[in-house]
N, C-alpha and C positions, 0 to 999 in steps of 0.2 A: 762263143756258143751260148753262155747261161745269159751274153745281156741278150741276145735275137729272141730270147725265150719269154724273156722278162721284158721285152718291148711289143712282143704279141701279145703277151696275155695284159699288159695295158692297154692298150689298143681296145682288143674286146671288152673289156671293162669298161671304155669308154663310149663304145659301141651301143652296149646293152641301157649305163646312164642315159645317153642321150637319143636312144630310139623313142619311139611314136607313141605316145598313152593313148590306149585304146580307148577309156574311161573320159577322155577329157568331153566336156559336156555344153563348148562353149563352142560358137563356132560352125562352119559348112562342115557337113556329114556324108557321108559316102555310101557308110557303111551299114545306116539303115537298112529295113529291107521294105519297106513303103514306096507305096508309089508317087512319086511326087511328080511325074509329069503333067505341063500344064502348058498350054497355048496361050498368049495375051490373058494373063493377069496372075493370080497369089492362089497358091492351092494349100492350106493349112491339112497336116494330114495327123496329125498328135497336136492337144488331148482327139481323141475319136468320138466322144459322149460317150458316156453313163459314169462317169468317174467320179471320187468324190475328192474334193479337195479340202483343205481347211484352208481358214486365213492365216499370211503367213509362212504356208507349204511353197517351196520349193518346185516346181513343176516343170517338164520336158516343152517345149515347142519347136514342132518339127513343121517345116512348108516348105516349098517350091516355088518358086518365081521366073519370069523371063521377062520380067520389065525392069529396064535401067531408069529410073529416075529419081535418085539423090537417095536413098537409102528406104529402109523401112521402117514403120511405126508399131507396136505391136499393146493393141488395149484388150482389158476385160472388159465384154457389154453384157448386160442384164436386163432384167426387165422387157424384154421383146426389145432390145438396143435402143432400148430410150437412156439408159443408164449408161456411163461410160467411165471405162479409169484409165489412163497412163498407165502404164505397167515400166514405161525405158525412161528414163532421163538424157539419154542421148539414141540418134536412131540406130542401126543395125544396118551399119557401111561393109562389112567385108562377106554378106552371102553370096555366092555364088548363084551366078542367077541365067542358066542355060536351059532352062525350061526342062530338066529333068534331075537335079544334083538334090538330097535333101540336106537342109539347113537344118542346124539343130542346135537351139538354146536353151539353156536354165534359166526361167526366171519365175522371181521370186512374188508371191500372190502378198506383198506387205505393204503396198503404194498407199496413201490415204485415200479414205473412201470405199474401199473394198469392204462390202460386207456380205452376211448371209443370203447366198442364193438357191432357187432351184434351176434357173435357166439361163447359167451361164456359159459366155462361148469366148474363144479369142478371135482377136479382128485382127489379122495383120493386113497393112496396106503400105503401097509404095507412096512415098511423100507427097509425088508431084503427078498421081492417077490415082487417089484415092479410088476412082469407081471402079478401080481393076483388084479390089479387095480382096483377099479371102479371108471365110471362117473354120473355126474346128466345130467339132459337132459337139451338142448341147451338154454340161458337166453341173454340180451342186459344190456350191461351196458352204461349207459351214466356219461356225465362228469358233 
């Protein structure tokens, strides 16, 4: 009887370790509450504009997609997008891309070339339709 006791309450132990981090911040998101549906192309819905960011800072990127074409790109543009920075060193293969699920990553504003802005936005786009882009709405980055 005391091991049945002592095998459940492992069990749930193990249960509890290995459940779902709600917190993880890498990765397709669900549990937004944005709207991320989008028809043929990239719907950025986080940053929204007016935020401030530093260089450096750590930042959320939330979008929507329902185009399959070999992964996404995801840059800083400034300057009215004359200006442009890499943000990934590799592309952003495992979103979920059903035209309504939101994606939601951390990345980090430390790429070179990243400097003080007022009118900056992010560009995600699918690799192989860049012109199916989306952006987020307009944020300042300080140094």
């Amino acid at each position: 009887m005391k091991f049945s006791h002592a095998l459940i309450l492992a069990s749930s132990l193990a249960f509890f370790a290995c459940g779902d981090d709600d917190e993880s911040s890498t990765g397709p998101s669900n549990s937004d509450t944005a709207d991320c549906s989008v028809t043929d192309g990239v719907k950025v819905v986080t940053p929204k504009g007016g935020e401030e960011f530093k260089v450096g800072e750590t930042i959320k990127v939330v979008f929507g997609s329902d185009m399959d074409f070999g992964g996404f790109g995801v840059e800083l543009r400034f300057d009215d997008g004359a200006q442009k920075v890499n943000l990934l060193e590799e592309s952003i293969d495992d979103a979920v891309i059903d035209g309504k699920t939101c994606n939601e990553y951390s990345i980090k504003l430390d790429a070179e070339g990243i400097v003080a802005a007022d009118d900056a936005y992010i560009y995600v786009y699918p690799y192989s339709k860049q012109s199916k882009a989306g952006k987020s709405g307009t944020f300042k980055v300080k140094e």
